[in-house]
Every structure is written in structure tokens, then in C-alpha cells.
C-alpha positions, 0 to 999 in steps of 0.5 A, spaced: 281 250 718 277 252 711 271 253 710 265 248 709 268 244 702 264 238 701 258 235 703 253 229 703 247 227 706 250 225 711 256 227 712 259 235 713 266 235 712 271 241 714 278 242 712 284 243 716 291 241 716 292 240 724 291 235 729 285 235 732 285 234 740 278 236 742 271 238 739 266 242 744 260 246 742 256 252 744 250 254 740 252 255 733 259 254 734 264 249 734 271 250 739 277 246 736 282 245 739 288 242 734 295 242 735 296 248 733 292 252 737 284 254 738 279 254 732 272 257 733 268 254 726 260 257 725 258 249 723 252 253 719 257 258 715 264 255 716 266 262 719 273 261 723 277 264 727 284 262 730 287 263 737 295 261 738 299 263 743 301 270 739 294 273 739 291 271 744 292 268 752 293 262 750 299 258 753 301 252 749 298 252 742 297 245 743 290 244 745 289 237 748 282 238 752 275 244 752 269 244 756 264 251 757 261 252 763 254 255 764 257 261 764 259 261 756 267 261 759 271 256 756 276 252 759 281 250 755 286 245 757 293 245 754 300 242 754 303 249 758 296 249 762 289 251 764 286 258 760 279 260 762 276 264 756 270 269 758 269 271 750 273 278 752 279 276 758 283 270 758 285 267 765 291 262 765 293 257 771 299 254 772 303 250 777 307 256 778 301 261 779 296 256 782 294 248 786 295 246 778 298 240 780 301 239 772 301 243 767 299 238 762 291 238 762 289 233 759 283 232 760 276 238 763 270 235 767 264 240 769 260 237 774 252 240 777 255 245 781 260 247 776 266 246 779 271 243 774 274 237 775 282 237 771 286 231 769 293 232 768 299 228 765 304 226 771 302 231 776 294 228 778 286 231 779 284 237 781 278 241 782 277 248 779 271 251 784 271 260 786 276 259 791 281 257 785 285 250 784 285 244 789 289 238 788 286 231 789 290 227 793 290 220 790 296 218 789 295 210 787 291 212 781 295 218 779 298 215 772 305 216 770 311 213 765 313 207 766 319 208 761 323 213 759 321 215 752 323 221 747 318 222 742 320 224 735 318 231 733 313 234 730 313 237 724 319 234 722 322 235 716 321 242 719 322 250 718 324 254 723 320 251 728 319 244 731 316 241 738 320 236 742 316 230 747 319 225 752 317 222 758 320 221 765 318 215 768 315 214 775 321 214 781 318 208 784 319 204 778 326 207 777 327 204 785 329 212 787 330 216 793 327 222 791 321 225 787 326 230 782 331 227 777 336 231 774 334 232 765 338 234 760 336 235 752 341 238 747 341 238 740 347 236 736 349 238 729 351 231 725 359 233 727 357 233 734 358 240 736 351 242 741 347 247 739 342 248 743 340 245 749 334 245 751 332 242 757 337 242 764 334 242 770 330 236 775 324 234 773 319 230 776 316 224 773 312 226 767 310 228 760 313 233 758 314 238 750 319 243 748 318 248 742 326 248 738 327 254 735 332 253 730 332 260 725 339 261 727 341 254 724 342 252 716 338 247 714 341 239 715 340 233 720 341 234 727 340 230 733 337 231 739 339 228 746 335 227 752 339 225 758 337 222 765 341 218 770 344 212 766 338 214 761 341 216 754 336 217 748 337 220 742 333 222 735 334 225 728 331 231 725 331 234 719 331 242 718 329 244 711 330 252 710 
């Protein structure tokens, strides 16, 4: 994001070449999440500093949701889950290392008690209060895919590195037994020969992003294969070195 460029009576407009998922404000500051990291822009200078996962405790670059508290710390919700940002520390809450009950926070609520109420992709709503993360059971308006869906990467063309998103959709629509599904994702040199695998594990229903690195790759057309069940899906990408 540039600085301030163009303006008329009554609009200010702002450069910034990402994908903007979120906008929250704090005095003089606006908080940008994008879809390469957090942007904090000073709307009267058009100041900005910028935090991805490589200088600072953010982590997933893709910032989907923002909210700040009375405290001045930050609640930053993105595809690799929850960070708390105080101005100097940074707190990161996962499924793994709390109640997070998805690590896609979609979207960040703070009530008038201050605790933060967390919408999360497939995995439900939790709430945030001094004792930590709670899941809130409710499972009739939990929503998860219907269908399997393999998304075509982003960017693309791309140089070294692109993202890579599916769904998996909900048991109940695939009439299964058990909540986890064995999932796979490769990716292919046009002659068919794998050369990364990406994903292979069991995975509950879901919205789900893998980064694809390929700096070990010459440049050309791949394909990446998403397998689950019967379920096969599969896209190009162009990698341009």
C-alpha cells in the first residue's frame, strides 16, 4: 500500500496492489488486512507499516478479519488462525495450542464485556474471554461445504510461490460414517511425474489453503491434484521464473 495518491472532495483513494479483506480503525490508524499480510496506514500522512509472517507473529499472510478491543490490542483472524497484538507482543491461538475450534477466523466480534466472539470456516463459533478459547457448541448452524471444490491458485502465473485452496465438504452430505476423510494433494509436471505433494493426511470437513513453494522448479505448466474418496479434482498453474 502507497502512500496517499489521489483525492477529490469526496473520496481519498490508497494504493495498494492486494486484496483487501478487512478494514478496522483505531484513532488516526487504519488496520488493513490484505491478502498478503497487515498493512497499518496513518489516513492523515498515509504512513504504513507492514507485517506478514516474516517480521512479525502473524500466522498466515492472508488476514481475513480485525477487531480491537478497548485495550488497543488487536485481534487479527487469519487463515492459519488467531494473533492478539498488543503494539509490542504477539499471541497466536490455534486449534492445536487452544479451544480454537477451526483455524479459519473468518470473522472477530467483541461484546460489552469484551469477550471476542470468533466465526471460524468448518470448524464453528468460539468465544475469547481471560480464561482462553471456548467452542460454542452448535452444530445445526455450523456451516460447511456441501461440495468438494479445488479453487485455482492465487497468484497465477506465479514465481516462486502460490497459494492453493479447497474445500472438503460436510460428512453428512457424503452420507459417511466418521467425521475425518483421508485427503491428498500433489502436484504434477505436465509429463505426469509428482513433484511435490502437498497435502496427505485426514481431514475434517472445511475450508482449507496450502502455500506451494516451487524455487527448486523450472519454470512451465503443472498440475495439481486434489484426492479424497472417489473425488478427484484437478487445475493447471503456470510457474514463470
Amino acid at each position: 500500500m502507497q502512500n496517499l495518491y489521489s483525492q477529490n472532495p469526496e473520496w481519498i483513494s490508497y494504493s495498494s496492489g492486494k486484496i483487501i479483506r478487512a478494514t478496522a480503525i483505531e484513532g488516526d490508524s487504519i488496520w488493513v488486512g490484505t491478502n498478503g499480510g497487515l498493512v497499518k496506514l496513518n489516513k492523515l500522512t498515509g504512513e504504513t507499516i507492514f507485517y506478514n509472517k516474516s517480521n512479525s507473529g502473524l500466522p498466515d499472510n492472508d488476514v481475513i478479519s480485525i477487531a480491537i478491543d478497548e485495550s488497543g490490542n488487536k485481534w487479527i483472524g487469519t487463515y492459519g488462525g488467531l494473533a492478539k497484538y498488543d503494539g509490542t507482543n504477539w499471541e497466536v491461538y490455534k486449534t492445536s495450542n487452544s479451544g480454537l475450534p477451526g483455524n479459519d477466523v473468518r470473522s472477530i466480534a467483541i461484546d460489552e464485556s469484551g469477550n471476542k466472539w470468533i466465526g471460524t470456516i468448518g470448524g464453528g463459533l468460539a468465544v475469547f474471554n481471560e480464561g482462553g478459547v471456548v467452542s460454542v457448541e452448535d452444530k445445526k448452524q455450523t456451516i460447511l461445504p456441501q461440495n468438494f471444490l479445488l479453487s485455482q491458485n492465487y497468484p497465477n502465473p506465479f514465481n516462486p510461490t502460490t497459494s492453493i485452496e479447497y474445500s472438503i465438504p460436510n460428512v453428512e452430505t457424503l452420507r459417511a460414517t466418521s467425521q475425518m476423510q483421508n485427503v491428498s494433494l500433489k502436484v504434477f509436471d505436465i509429463l505426469g511425474r509428482e513433484v511435490a505433494e502437498l497435502v496427505n493426511e485426514q481431514k475434517s470437513a472445511g475450508r482449507y489453503k496450502v502455500n506451494f513453494n516451487a524455487c527448486n522448479l523450472s519454470s512451465g505448466i503443472y498440475l495439481y491434484q486434489l484426492k479424497s474418496g472417489n473425488h478427484v479434482s484437478s487445475m493447471k498453474m503456470l510457474l514463470i521464473k
